[in-house]
C-alpha positions in Angstrom: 86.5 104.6 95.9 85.8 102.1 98.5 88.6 102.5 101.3 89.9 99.1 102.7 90.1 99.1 106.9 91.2 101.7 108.3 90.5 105.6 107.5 91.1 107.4 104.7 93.8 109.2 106.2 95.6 106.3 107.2 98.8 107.6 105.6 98.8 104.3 103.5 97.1 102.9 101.2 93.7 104.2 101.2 95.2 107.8 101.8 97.4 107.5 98.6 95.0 106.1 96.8 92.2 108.8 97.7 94.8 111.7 96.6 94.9 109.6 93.2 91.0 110.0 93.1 91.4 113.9 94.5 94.2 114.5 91.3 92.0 113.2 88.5 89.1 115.2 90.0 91.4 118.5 89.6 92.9 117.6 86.3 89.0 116.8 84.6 85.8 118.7 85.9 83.7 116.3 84.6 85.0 113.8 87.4 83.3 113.8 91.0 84.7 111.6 93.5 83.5 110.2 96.6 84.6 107.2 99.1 83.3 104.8 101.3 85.1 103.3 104.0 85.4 99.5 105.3 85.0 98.4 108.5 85.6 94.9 107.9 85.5 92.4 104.8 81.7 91.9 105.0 81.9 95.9 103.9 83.5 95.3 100.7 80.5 93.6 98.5 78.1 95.9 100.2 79.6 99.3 99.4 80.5 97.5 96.3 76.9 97.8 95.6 76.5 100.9 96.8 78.5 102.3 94.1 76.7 100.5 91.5 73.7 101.6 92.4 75.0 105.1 92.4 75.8 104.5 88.7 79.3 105.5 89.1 81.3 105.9 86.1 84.2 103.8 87.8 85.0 102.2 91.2 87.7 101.9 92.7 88.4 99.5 95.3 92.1 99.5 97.6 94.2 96.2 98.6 94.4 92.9 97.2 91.9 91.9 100.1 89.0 93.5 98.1 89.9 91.1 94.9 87.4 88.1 95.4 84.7 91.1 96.4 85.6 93.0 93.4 85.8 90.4 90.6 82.5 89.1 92.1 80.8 92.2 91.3 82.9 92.9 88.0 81.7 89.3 87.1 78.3 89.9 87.6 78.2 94.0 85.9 80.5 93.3 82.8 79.4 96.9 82.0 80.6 98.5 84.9 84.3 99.7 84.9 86.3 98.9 88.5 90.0 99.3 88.9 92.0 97.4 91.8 94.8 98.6 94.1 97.5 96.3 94.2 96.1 93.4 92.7 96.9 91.2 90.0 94.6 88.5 89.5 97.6 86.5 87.5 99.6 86.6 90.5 98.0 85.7 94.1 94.8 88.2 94.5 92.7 85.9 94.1 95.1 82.6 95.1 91.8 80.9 97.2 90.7 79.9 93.8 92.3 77.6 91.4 91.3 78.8 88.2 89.1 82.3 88.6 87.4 83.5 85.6 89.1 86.9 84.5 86.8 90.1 84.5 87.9 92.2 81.7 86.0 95.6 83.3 88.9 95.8 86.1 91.9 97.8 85.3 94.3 95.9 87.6 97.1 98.3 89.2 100.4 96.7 89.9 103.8 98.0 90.5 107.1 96.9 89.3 108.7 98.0 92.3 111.6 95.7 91.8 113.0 99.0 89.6 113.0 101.5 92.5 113.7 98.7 94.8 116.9 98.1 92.3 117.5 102.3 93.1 117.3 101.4 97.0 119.6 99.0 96.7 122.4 101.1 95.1 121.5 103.2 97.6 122.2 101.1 100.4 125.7 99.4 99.0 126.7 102.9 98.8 125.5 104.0 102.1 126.8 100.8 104.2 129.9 101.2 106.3 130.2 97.5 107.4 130.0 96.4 103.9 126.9 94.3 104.9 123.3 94.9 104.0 119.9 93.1 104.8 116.3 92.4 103.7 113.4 90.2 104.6 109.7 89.9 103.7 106.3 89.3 105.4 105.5 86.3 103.8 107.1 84.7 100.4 104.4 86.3 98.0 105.7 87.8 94.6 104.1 91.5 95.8 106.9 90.7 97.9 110.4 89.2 96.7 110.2 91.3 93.5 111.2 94.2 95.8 113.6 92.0 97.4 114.9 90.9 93.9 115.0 94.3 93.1 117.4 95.4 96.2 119.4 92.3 96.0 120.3 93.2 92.1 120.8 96.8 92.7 123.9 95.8 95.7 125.6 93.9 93.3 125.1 96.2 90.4 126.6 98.9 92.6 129.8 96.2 93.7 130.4 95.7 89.9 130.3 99.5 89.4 132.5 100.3 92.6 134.2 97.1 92.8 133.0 96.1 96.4 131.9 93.1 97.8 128.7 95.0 99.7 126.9 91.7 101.1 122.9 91.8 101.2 122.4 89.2 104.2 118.3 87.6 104.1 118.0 87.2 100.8 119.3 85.0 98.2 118.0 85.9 94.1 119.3 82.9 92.7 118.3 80.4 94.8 115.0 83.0 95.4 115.3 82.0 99.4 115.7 83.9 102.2 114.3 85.4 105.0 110.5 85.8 106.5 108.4 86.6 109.4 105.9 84.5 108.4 103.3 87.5 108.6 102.8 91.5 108.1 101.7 91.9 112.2 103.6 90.6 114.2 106.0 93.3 115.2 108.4 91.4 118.3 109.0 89.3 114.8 110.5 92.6 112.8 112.3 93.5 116.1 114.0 90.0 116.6 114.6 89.4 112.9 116.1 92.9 112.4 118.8 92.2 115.9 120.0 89.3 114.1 120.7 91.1 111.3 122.5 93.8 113.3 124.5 91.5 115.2 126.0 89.5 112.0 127.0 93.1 110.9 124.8 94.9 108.8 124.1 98.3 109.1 121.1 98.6 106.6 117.9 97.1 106.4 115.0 97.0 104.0 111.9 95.3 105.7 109.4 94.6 103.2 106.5 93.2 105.8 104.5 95.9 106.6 103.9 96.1 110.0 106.3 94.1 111.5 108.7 96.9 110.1 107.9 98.9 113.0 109.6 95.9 115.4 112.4 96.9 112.8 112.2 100.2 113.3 112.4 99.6 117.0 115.2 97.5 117.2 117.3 100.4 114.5 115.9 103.3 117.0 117.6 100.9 120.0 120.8 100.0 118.2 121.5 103.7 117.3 120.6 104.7 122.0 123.5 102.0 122.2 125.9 103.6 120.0 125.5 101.8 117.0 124.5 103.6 113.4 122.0 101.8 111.6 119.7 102.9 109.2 116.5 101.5 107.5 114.5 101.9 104.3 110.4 101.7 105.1 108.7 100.6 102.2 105.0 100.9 100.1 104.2 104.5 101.1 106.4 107.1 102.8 107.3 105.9 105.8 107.8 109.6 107.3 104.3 110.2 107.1 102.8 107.5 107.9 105.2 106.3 111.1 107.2 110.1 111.5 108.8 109.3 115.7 111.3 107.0 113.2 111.7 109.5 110.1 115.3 109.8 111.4 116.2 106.2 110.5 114.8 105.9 107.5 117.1 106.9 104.8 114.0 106.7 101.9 110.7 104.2 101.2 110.8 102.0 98.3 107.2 102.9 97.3 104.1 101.9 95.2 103.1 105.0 93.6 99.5 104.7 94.5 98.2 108.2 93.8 99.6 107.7 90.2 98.1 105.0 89.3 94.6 105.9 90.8 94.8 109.2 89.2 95.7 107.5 85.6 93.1 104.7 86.0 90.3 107.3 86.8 91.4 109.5 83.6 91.2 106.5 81.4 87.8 105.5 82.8 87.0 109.3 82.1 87.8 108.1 78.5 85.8 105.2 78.1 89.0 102.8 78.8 88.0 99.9 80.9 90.0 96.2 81.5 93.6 95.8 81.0 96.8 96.3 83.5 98.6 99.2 84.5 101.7 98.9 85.8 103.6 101.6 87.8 106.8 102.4 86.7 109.7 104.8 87.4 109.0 106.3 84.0 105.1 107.0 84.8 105.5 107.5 88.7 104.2 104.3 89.4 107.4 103.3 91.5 109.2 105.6 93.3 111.8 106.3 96.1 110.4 109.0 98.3 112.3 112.1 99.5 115.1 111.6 101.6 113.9 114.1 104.4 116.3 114.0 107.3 118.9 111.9 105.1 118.6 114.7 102.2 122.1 116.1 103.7 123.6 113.1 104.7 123.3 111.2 101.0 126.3 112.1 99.3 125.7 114.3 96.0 127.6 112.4 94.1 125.8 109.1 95.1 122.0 111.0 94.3 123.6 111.6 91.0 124.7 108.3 90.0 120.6 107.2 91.3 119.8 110.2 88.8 121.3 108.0 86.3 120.9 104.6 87.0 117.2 105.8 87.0 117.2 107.2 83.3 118.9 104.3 82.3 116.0 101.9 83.7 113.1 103.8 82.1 115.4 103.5 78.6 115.9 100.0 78.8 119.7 100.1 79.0 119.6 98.4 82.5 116.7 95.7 83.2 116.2 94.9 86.3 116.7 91.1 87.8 113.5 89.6 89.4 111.5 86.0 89.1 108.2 87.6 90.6 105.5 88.6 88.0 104.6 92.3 87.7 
């Protein structure tokens, strides 16, 4: 696996995706895994090679950041089997090129998080007290507004269940407008975006921006020292590992299940599979809502039993899921 910045216990991406690698290792003995971390993007082609040279049966390479790197080298080996984290080279991986030839030795891994994003916002509608809840992205990228479409469909699938009028405030799905930072770092962004939010009444937000969430975060953390209850979701990867001083705000993370999708992508390679999509989904772990931890008590039994449902009837097929972004 080559690990994208940051260390492979960075409670994100390259530490979900390494516990993919770890899982397939324990489920086959013939499979050995090893990483490589990157210090910055000129890392990417050269550990890249690395691997090849190594003869390795499959590499694995973490974050849409790695897809020009990775299709270079996939291009160029059309015998060697690669899998990408988070990257679909339909969508905007590889949006610096017009027309990119497609390497049929990468197993692209992509999540249809607009389903657990859809269980989030049930969730929230029935967890609101002021009737209004709120989302905003990063930047307008479809890895991005499906989870918004997602939360934005579950609300008003819960108001035509309950027959409420729950309002999601920053984002619109039929117009497919809303609102941005304009970024995924700049955290006095999440913080000013979120106290708007709070000051036109709503109580819950879902950030879906990465960093900046943590100006989110700060702004929920000061609302509730005033007084005030308001709750978040994080999203991606658990947001009480990987940012625990504000576990108590966050009611669950909409997440990508990365280790999942690793794990089954190093199986299949196991196999001889190469190429193709997998796309995690509530039914194969692939999205998922994490653990409530300090909300476990607080979410109302009969409300985790309804998500029980709702869920069941997603992976069936009974409910689909409103979004415009590709998967």
């Amino acid at each position: 696996m080559v690990a994208d910045s940051g260390t492979i216990n960075d409670k994100s991406f390259n530490e979900g995706s390494w516990t993919g690698m770890q899982e397939a290792a324990a489920a086959n003995s013939n499979v050995t895994i090893k990483f490589l971390p990157s210090s910055t993007t000129s890392d990417y082609a050269k550990n890249i090679s690395t691997f090849e040279a190594q003869k390795c049966g499959i590499i694995v390479t973490v974050g849409f950041a790695m897809g020009p790197a990775t299709q270079t080298a996939a291009l160029a080996s059309p015998k060697q089997k690669f899998a990408i984290v988070d990257c679909s080279y339909a969508s905007f991986c590889l949006s610096t090129k017009a027309h990119p030839p497609i390497a049929h030795n990468i197993t692209q891994l992509v999540y249809n998080t607009a389903q657990d994003a859809f269980l989030g916002g049930y969730l929230a509608a029935g967890m609101t007290k002021t009737g209004k809840v709120a989302t905003y992205g990063g930047a307008k990228y479809p890895t991005v507004t499906i989870y918004m479409d997602g939360f934005w469909d579950g609300v008003q699938y819960y108001n035509k269940q309950h027959h409420t009028h729950v309002q999601v405030l920053g984002w619109s799905y039929p117009s497919q407008n809303g609102t941005f930072a304009g970024n995924f770092t700049n955290v006095a962004a999440g913080e000013t975006i979120a106290n708007t939010f709070i000051t036109h009444g709503a109580d819950i937000i879902f950030p879906v921006a990465g960093g900046v969430g943590l100006g989110t975060a700060k702004a929920v953390q000061t609302a509730n020292q005033a007084g005030k209850h308001v709750a978040m979701f994080w999203v991606d990867t658990d947001g009480c590992l990987s940012e625990p001083t504000y576990c108590p705000y966050f009611i669950t993370t909409v997440e990508k299940g990365l280790s999942a999708s690793v794990k089954a992508s190093v199986l299949l390679a196991a196999k001889g599979a190469s190429g193709g999509s997998y796309v995690g989904t509530l039914q194969n772990g692939g999205a998922v809502l994490a653990p409530y931890h300090d909300w476990a008590s607080k979410v109302p039994a009969s409300l985790q039993s309804e998500l029980n449902t709702l869920k069941q009837d997603i992976i069936s097929g009974k409910i689909v899921v409103a979004t415009k972004s590709p998967v």
